[in-house]
C-alpha positions, 0 to 999 in steps of 0.5 A: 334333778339329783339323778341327773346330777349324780349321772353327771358326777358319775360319767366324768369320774373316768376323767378326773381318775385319768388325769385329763389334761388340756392345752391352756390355748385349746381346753377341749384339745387333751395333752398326750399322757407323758407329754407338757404343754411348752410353756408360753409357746402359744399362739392364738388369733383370730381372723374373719375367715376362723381361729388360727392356733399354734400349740407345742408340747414336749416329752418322752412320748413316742411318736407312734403313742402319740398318734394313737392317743389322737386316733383315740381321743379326737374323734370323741371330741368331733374331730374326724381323721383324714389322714397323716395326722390331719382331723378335720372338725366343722371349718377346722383344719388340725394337723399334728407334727411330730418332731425329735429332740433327742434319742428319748424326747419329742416335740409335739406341733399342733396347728388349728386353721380354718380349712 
């Protein structure tokens, strides 16, 4: 047991030595490095045919990094890629939004709905 816990403690160091961060609405859902979740932008309901959520994020993240880091990062978390900025998990539908605020800051828009 103590093996398992030490392999456990081991294989999340990579992790916690990022900096993970997650949205607060969609903790399995990470946060692009130089991105932060907008505050209080949430939106989350349920409804019988799924789960409809609507998250923001802003920083001074490219657009091009941003869509690289969710190429990455999404497939490991069971999401499968179908194509401009749309995954697809299970019911779910994901699509990312990529708007500009100024020369240097973007505004990130995550809708999860069911299919």
């Amino acid at each position: 047991m103590r093996y398992l816990i030490a392999l456990f403690v081991f294989l999340s160091l990579p992790a916690f030595a990022a900096g993970a961060r997650y949205f607060s609405a969609l903790p399995d859902l990470p946060l692009p490095p130089a991105l932060t979740e907008d505050a209080g932008s949430a939106v989350r309901f349920d409804q019988p045919e799924g789960r409809v959520i609507v998250l923001q994020a802003t920083g001074s993240q490219q657009p091009v990094e941003i869509n690289e880091f969710y190429q990455r990062t999404l497939p490991a978390l069971g999401w499968k890629s179908e194509g401009d900025n749309r995954f697809t998990r299970g019911e779910e539908t994901l699509t990312l939004d990529i708007k500009p605020l100024d020369t240097t800051h973007n505004r990130l828009n995550i809708l999860v709905k069911p299919r």
